[in-house]
C-alpha positions as CSV (number, residue, x, y, z in Angstrom):
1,X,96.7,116.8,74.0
2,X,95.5,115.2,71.2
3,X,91.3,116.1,69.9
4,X,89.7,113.2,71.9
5,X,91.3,113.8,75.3
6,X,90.7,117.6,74.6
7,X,86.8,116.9,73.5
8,X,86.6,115.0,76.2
9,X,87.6,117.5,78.5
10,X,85.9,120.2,77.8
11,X,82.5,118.0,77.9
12,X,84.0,117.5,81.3
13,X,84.2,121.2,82.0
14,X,80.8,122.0,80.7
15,X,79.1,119.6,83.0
16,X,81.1,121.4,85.8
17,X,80.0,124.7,84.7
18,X,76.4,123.4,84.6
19,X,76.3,122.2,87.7
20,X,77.9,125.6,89.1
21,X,74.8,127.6,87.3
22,X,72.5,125.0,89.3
23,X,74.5,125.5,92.4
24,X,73.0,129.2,91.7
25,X,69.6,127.7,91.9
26,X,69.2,125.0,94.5
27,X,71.0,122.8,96.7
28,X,73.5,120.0,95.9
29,X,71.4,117.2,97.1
30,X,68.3,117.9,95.0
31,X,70.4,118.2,91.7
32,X,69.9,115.5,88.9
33,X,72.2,114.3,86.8
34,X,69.0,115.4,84.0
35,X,69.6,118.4,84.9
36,X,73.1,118.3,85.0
37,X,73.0,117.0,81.3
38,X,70.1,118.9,79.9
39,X,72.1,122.3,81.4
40,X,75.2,121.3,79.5
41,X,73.6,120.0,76.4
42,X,74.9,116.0,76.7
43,X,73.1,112.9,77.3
44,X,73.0,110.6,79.9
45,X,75.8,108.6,78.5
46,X,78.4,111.1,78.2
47,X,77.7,112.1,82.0
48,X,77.9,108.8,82.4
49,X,81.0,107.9,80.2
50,X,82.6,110.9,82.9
51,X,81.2,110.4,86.0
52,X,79.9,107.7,88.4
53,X,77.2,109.7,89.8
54,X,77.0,113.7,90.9
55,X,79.5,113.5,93.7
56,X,81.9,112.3,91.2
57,X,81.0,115.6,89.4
58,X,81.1,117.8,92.2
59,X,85.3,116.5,93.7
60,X,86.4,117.1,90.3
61,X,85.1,120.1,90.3
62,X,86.6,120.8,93.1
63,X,89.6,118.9,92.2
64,X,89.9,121.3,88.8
65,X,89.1,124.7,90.6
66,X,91.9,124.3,93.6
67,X,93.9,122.8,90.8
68,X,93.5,126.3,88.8
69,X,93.8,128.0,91.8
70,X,97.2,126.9,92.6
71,X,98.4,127.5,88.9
72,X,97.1,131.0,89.2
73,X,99.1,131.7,92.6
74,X,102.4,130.0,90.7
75,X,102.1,132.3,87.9
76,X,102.2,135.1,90.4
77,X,105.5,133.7,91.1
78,X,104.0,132.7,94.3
79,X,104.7,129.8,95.6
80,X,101.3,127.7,95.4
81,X,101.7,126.1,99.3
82,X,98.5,128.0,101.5
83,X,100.7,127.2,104.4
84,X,104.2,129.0,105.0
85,X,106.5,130.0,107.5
86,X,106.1,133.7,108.4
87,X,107.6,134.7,111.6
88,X,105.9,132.6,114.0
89,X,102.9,131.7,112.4
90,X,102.3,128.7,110.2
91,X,99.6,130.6,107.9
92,X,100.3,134.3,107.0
93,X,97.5,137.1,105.1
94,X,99.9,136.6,102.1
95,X,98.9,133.3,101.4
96,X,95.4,133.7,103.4
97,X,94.1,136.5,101.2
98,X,93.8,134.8,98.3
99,X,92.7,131.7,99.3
100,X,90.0,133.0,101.2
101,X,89.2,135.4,98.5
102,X,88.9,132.1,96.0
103,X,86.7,130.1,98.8
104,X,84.5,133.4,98.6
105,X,84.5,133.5,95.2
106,X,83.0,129.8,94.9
107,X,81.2,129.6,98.3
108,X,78.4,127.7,96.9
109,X,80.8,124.6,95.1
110,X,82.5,124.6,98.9
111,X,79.4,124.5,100.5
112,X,78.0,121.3,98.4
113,X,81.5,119.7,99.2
114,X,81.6,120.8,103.0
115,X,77.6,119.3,103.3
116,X,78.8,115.7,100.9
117,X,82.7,115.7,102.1
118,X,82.2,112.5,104.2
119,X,81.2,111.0,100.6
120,X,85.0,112.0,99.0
121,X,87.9,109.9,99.7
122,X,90.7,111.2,101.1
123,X,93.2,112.8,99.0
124,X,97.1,113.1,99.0
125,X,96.7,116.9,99.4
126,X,96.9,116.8,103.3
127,X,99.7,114.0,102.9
128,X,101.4,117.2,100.9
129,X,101.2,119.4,103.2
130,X,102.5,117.2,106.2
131,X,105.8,116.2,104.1
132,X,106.4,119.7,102.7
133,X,104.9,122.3,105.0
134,X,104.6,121.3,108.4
135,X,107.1,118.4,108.9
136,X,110.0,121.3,108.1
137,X,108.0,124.1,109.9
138,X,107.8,121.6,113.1
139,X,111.0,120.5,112.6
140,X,112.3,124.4,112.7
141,X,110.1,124.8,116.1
142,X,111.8,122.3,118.1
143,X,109.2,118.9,117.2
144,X,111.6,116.2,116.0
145,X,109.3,113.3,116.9
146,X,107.5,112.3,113.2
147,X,104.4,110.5,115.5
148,X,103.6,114.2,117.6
149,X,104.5,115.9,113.8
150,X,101.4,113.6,112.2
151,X,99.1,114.6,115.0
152,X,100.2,118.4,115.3
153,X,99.7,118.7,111.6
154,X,96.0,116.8,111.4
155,X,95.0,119.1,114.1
156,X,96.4,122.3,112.6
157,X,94.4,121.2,109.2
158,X,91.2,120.2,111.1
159,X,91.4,123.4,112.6
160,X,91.5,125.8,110.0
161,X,89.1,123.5,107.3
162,X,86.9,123.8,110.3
163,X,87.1,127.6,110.2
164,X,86.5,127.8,106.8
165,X,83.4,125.7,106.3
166,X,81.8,127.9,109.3
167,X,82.5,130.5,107.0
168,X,81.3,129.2,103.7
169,X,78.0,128.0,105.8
170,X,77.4,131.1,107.0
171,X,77.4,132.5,103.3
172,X,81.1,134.1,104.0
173,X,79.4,137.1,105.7
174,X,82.5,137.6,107.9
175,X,85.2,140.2,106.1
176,X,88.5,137.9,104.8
177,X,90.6,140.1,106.9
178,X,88.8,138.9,109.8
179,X,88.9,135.2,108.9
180,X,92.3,135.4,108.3
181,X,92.7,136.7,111.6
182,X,90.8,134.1,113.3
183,X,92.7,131.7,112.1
184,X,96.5,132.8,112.3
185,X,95.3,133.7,116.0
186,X,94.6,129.5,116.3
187,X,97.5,128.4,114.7
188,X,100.3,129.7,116.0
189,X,103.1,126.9,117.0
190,X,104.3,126.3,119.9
191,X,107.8,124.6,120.9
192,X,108.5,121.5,122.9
């Protein structure tokens, strides 16, 4: 990376951690982009030169944390997929754990994004996850059809995103074991 993209990144990343520090403070919707710039130490015109507005901020913030997230699980030698077979469940604790730890961990960037997601356009991740996780899983369980696949897997992702924003709402008071739980209990697959 040569010292423009890399300057330019870490401007990036200090905007982010700015706005993490005023996630501390107050809610999403009442953050500026003054603050935003006066808390990183830019100007308007870098934020702007980045960012289209505050939601742009806050998905590649998002974006960059899930990103490290799943860099940190592949140099565990883990592979970085939330979603895996074990025995008959399409999510096991192995893979649960540490994502839940990491939702707990930043509770208060997933809470902005779970109150603004309808603002975020879709991204390939779920598109990911179909191909590579559930299609085989399915596939394994008997589904063969790709239309009931599609709909099995939205649901299955629906369901446990839906779990997990309760959770960050409600501060992530609920114990991670019990989460994890909760959610391997609703997601268990079922042949044709």
């Amino acid at each position: 990376m040569n010292n423009g993209k890399t300057k330019f990144r870490n401007t990036a990343l200090l905007m982010q951690k700015a706005l993490f520090q005023l996630l501390n403070k107050k809610d999403f919707s009442e953050i500026s982009v003054a603050e935003i710039c006066k808390g990183a130490g830019v100007n308007r015109s870098t934020f702007y030169s980045h960012y289209q507005n505050t939601f742009d901020l806050l998905k590649e913030a998002v974006d960059n944390s899930i990103s490290d997230f799943y860099l940190e699980l592949g140099s565990l030698g883990e592979n970085p997929n939330i979603i895996q077979t074990d025995g008959d469940f399409f999510v096991s604790q192995k893979y649960l754990f540490p994502y839940l730890k990491f939702i707990k961990k930043n509770k208060l960037m997933f809470k902005a994004y779970n109150s603004n997601v309808h603002l975020f356009p879709i991204n390939d991740f779920d598109e990911k996850l179909i191909k590579n996780v559930f299609t085989p899983i399915c596939r394994k369980n008997g589904v063969s059809d790709d239309g009931i696949i599609r709909y099995m897997s939205k649901y299955f992702l629906a369901g446990i995103t839906a779990i997990v924003a309760e959770w960050v709402k409600n501060d992530c008071k609920d114990d991670i074991r019990f989460v994890a739980e909760v959610i391997i209990f609703c997601v268990r697959p079922r042949k044709q």
